[in-house]
C-alpha positions as CSV (number, residue, x, y, z in Angstrom):
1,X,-14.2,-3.2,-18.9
2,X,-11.0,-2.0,-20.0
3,X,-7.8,-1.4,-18.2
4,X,-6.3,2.0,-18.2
5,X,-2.5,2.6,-20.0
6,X,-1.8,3.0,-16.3
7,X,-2.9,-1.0,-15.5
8,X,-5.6,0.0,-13.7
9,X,-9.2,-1.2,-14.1
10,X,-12.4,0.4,-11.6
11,X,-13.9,-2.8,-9.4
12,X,-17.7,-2.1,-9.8
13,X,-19.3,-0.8,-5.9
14,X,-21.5,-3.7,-6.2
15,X,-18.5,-6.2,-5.9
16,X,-16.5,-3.8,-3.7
17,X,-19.6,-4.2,-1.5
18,X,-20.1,-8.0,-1.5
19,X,-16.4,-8.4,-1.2
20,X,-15.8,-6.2,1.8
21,X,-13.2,-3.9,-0.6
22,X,-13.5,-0.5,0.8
23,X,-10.8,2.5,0.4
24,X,-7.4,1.5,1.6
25,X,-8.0,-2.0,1.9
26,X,-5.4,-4.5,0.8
27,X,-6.0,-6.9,-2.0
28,X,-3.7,-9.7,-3.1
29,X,-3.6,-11.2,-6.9
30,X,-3.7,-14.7,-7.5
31,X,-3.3,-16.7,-10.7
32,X,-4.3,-20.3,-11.5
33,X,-3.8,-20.9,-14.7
34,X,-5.6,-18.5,-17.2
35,X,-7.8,-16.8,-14.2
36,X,-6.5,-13.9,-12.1
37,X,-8.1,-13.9,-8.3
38,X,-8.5,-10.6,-6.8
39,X,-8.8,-10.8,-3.0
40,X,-8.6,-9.3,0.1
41,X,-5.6,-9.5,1.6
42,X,-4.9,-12.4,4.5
43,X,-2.0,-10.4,5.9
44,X,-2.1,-8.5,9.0
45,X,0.6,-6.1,8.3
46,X,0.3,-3.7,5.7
47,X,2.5,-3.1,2.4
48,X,3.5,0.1,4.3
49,X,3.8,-1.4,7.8
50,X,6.2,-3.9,5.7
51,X,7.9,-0.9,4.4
52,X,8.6,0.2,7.8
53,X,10.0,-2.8,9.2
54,X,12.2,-3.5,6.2
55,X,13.9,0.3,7.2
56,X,13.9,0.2,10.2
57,X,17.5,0.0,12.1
58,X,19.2,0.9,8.9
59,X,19.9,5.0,9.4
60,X,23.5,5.6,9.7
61,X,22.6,8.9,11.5
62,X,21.0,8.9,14.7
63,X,19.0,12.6,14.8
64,X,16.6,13.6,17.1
65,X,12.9,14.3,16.3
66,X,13.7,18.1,16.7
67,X,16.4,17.8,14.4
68,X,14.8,16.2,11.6
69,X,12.2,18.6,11.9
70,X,14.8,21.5,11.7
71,X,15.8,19.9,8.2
72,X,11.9,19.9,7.0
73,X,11.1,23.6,7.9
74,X,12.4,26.6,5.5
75,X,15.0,29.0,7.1
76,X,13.9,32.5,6.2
């Protein structure tokens, strides 16, 4: 198995299976010593759930839902 220039590597279905590793799930890396663990992830929260909560209360500009929107839309 080889890792990609991108540092990724395909996790056979057969271990995906027997590890409970489907699409979106979180995995954690451990290393002990010379042997890298790949696990699923004890954390409730999410990385993007940690995301979230690391943003959240910093705007500087209070905007209503509409607004925002108004920003995302084109003006033909």
């Amino acid at each position: 198995m080889r890792i990609t220039s991108k540092g990724q590597v395909t996790i056979p279905q057969e271990i995906r299976e027997k590890a409970g590793l489907f699409p979106h799930s979180e995995v954690e890396f451990l290393i002990e010593g010379n042997v890298i663990i790949l696990r699923k992830s004890s954390e409730k929260i999410s990385r993007g759930g940690k995301i979230v909560e690391k943003m959240r209360g910093r705007a500087t500009v209070r905007m209503s839902t509409d607004e925002i929107m108004a920003l995302t839309r084109d003006k033909v």
